[in-house]
N, C-alpha and C positions, 0 to 999 in steps of 0.2 A: 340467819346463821353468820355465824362471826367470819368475815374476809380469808383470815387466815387458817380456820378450818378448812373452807373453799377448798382452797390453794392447796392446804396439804394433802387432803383427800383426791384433789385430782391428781398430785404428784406421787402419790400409795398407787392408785390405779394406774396409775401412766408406767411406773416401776413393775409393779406386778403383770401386765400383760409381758412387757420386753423383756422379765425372767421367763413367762412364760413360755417364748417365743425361742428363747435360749435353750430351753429344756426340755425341747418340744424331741421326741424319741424317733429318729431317723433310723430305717432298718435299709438294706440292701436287699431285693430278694433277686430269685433269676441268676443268681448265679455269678460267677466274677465281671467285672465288669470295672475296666483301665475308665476313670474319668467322670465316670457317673457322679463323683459329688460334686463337678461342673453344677448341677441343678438348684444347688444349695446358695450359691456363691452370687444371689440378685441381692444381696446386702438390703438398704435401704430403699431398692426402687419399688414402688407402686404401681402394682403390677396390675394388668387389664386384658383384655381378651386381643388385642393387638398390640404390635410392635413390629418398628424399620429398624433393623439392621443398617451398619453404618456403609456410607458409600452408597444407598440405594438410587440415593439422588441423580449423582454422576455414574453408574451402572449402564454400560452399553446394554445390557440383554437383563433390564428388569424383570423380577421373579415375585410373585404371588402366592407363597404357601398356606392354602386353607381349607381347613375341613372342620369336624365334628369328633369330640371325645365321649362315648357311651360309657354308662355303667356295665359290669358284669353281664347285663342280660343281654345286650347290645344294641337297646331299645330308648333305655331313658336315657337323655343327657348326663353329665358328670359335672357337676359344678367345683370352682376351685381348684383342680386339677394344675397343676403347675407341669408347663411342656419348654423344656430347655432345646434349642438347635444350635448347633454350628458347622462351620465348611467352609471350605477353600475360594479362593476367589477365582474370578476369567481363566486364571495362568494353571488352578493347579497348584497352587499354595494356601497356607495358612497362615493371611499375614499379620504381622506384629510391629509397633509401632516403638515397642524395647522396653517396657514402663509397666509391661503387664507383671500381672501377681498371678499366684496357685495355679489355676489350670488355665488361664488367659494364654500361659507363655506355652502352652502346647495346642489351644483349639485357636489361638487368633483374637481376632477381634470381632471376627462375623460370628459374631454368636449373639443369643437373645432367648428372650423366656417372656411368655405371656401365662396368663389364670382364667381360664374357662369361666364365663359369667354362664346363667343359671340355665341359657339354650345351649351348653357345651361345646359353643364355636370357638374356632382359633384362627388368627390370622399373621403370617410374616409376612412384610415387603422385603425385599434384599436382593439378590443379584445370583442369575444362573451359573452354576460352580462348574471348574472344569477336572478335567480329572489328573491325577499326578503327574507332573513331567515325565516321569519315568517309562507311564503309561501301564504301570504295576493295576491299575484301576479304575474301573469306571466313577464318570463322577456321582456324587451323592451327596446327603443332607443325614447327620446324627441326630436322634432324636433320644430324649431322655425324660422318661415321666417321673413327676412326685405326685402321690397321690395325698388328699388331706388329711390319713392317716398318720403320712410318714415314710409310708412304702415308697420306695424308688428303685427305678430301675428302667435298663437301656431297649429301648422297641425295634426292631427291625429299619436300617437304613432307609430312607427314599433313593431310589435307583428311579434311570427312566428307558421305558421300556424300549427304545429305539438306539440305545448308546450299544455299539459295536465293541467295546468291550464287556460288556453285562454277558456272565453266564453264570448256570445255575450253581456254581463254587460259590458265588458270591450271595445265593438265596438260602436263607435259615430256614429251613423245613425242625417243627412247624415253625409259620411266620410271627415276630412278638409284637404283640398289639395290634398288628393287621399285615396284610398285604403292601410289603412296600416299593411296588412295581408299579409306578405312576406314569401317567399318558400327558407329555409336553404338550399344551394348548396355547394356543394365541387369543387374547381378547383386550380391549383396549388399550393397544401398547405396549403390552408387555407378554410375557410368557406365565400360564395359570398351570398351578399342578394341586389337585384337589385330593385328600387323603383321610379318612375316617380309622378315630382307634377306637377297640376297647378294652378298658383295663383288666390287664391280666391274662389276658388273652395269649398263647402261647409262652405263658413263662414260670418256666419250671419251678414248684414248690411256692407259688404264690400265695398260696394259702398260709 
């Protein structure tokens, strides 16, 4: 085949997936939801079933977030699931470095999004959050699903179950995507907080 066929046929298919990807039909479900297109916004990165959040390194109180993303039945894994997080740092802030764009300049920069490979695990490394100055709040982690349809939408906070300000104001009955009352655990160094979803799970008109 001629060189330049080659070339132009992979450069039709290279063009064609990136309209694809462009065109691809994002819905919101679950109801309003401040920030959710956060999920959308990993641009170009290649994305994988883990990811460190930045500052993990120099982190007094390194944090481990990981669990397991379920299909519907709450059984089988979820492959490709894309899970967007962000939150405050040590202080109780969401900090900004001034350079941020869209929703950078309201979640921060401790934010991150990994893709469920085909055993539906996920994992963040980042840094134990503290909660507002104000003290308006316990501290916590946002979580935001994209499922590979398209569906997105925001799951129930991680809270941890020993923070003295956590009360049941701040629990969504029902819970979205699971129970987001996690148990602080110490293991090699750092603090583990293990957390299982599944999609769809408490969120209104999902279907």
């Amino acid at each position: 085949m001629d060189l330049r066929l080659v070339i132009f046929c992979f450069l039709f298919l290279l063009n064609s997936c990136a309209r694809s990807q462009e065109n691809k039909n994002y819905t919101l479900v679950g109801g309003f939801c401040e920030g959710c297109e956060a999920v959308l916004e990993y641009g170009t990165q290649d994305l994988n079933a883990v990811d460190t959040l930045p500052e993990f390194n120099s982190a007094e109180n390194k944090l481990k977030v990981t669990g397991t993303i379920y299909k519907e039945d709450g059984r089988t894994p979820a492959e490709n699931v894309i899970l967007y997080i962000h939150h405050t740092n040590a202080n109780g802030i969401y900090p900004t470095r001034g350079d941020e764009e869209d929703w950078a300049k309201r979640h921060g920069y401790l934010r991150g999004w990994i893709k469920t490979a085909g055993d539906g695990s996920y994992t963040f490394y980042t840094q134990v959050p503290g909660s507002y100055p104000d003290g308006s709040n316990p501290a916590h982690i946002h979580p935001i699903i994209l499922e590979p349809d398209g569906k997105y939408y925001y799951a129930s906070a991680y809270f941890f179950e020993d923070d003295p300000l956590l009360t049941s104001d701040h629990m969504e009955d029902p819970p979205r995507g699971s129970n987001g009352i996690v148990k602080l655990q110490q293991t090699n160094g750092m603090t583990l907080i293990e957390r299982d979803f599944i999609l769809g799970k408490g969120i209104p008109k999902y279907e």
